[in-house]
C-alpha positions, 0 to 999 in steps of 0.5 A: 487497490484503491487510492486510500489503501495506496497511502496505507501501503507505501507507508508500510512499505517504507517502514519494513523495507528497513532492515532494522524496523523489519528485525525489531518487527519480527522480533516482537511479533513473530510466534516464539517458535519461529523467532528462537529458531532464527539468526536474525544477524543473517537477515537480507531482503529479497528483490522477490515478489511472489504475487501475481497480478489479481494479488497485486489487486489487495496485498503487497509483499516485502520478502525477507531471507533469514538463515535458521539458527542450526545452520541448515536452511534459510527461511524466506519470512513473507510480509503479505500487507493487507488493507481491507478494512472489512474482513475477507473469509477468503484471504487463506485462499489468496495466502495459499496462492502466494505459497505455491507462486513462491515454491514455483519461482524457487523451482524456476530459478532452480533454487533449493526449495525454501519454508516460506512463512507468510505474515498477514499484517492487518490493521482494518476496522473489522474484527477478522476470524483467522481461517485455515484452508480447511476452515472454509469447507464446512460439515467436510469429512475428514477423509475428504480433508486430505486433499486440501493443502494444509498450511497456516501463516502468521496473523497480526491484527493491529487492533487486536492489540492495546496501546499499551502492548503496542508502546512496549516494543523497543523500537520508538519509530515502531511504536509510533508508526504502529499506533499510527496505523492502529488509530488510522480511522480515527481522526480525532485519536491522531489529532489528540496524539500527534505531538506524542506520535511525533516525538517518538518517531523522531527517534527513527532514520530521517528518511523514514521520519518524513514518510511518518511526518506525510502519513499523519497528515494525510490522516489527521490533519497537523493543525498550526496548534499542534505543530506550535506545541512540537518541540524545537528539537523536532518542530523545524523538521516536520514543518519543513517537511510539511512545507515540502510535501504541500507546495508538491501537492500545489504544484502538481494540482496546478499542472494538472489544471493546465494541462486541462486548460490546454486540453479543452482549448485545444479541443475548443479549437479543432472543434471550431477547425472541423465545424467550419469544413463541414458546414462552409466545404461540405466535407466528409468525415474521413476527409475532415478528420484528416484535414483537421488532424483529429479522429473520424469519431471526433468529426462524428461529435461535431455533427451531432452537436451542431444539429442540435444547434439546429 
């Protein structure tokens, strides 16, 4: 997962890893069949991840449990977060994995096996065909297809949908933060938006809205006219948070460059330490690295950097 997706990850992380904002998700973008039949009263995020370390490279997975509505069974309702921001034919195959990673723990936890209903949540620039297991063998008989496992999962494309269906969720934070999301590439959309984007997020939990407050910044920039134009209600909080946020990024940048700082000159050092017991006492590799305190492949380093000197 690269260091973009990263951002997009921890933001949605942090936003349906609350239970509210996780309802109210469901709620809205669950098929009807699958919500009607839901006690979302009983909802409880799981300590679980079913994903294993090549998934872990492109997905991330919030699990829910949620009882159903007759009493019979708790479901496990699985957010699989996908970043790419290129379709990828072949994400019902890493989808198929998860299922059976996740009906393998309930069975290793010698747990009652559990429906797990993964949702896709994607919000990249390309269009993505929805792809079944089966839909990826092509001219296959039908014969033939009954030895490929047989599943479908949930499928919500941020961009399929228009602002307007977006605004029509109830929950204001929501909306913000899926708009967010939708518009993430586009810079210029963000800039326009931010006061709105804002002002409507600032109707969320307060942890949640500093998550918001960083995340739109990192995508679009909240320039001083943007943030004059806040209303006092809300201004003091994103500045404040802002304020935070870049003295953080400041602090840890100057760290890092003074742990360089030191790093070369301690590397300057035992460069000058080791050059002058092979050319001034005629040592040896080995016996120069222990002296020294440095590898022998360091002491190598130095003997070829002082015959091109010569």
């Amino acid at each position: 997962m690269s260091n973009n997706d990263t951002i997009h990850d921890n933001f949605i992380r942090s936003i349906l890893a609350n239970k509210k904002m996780a309802r109210d998700y469901f709620k809205n973008y669950l098929p009807a069949f699958v919500s009607k039949r839901l006690n979302f009263s009983t909802l409880t995020q799981l300590p679980d991840t079913y994903l294993s370390d090549d998934l872990k490279k492109s997905m991330s997975d919030i699990v829910y449990s949620c009882r159903r509505k007759d009493g019979k069974d708790a479901v496990k309702v699985s957010l699989l977060i996908e970043h790419k921001s290129y379709p990828d034919k072949y994400t019902s195959i890493q989808i198929g994995g998860y299922i059976f990673s996740a009906l393998q723990k309930q069975v290793q936890n010698r747990e009652p096996l559990s429906l797990v209903i993964p949702v896709l949540l994607y919000h990249g620039k390309g269009k993505w065909q929805y792809r079944t297991l089966t839909n990826l063998f092509e001219n296959l008989d039908e014969d033939w297809k009954r030895y490929l496992p047989g599943f479908e999962y949930i499928y919500n494309d941020l961009g399929a949908l228009t602002d307007t269906q977006v605004r029509a969720l109830n929950n204001k934070f929501l909306t913000a933060s899926f708009l967010a999301l939708k518009h993430s590439f586009e810079k210029e959309w963000l800039e326009s938006n931010a006061v709105q984007l804002l002002v409507l997020a600032s109707q969320g939990p307060i942890n949640l809205q500093k998550g918001f407050i960083i995340y739109l910044y990192s995508r679009g920039r909240l320039e001083e006219k943007i943030l004059n134009s806040l209303p006092e209600s809300i201004k003091k909080n994103v500045m404040n948070t802002l304020d935070i946020y870049i003295e953080k990024g400041r602090k840890e940048g100057m760290e890092k460059g003074i742990e360089k700082g030191i790093e070369k000159g301690m590397e300057k050092k035992s460069f000058e330490v080791v050059e002058n017991l092979i050319t001034e006492l005629g040592l040896s590799d080995k016996q120069a690295a222990r002296i020294a305190e440095v590898s022998e492949t360091f002491v190598k380093k130095v003997r070829i950097a002082l015959r091109k000197k010569k």
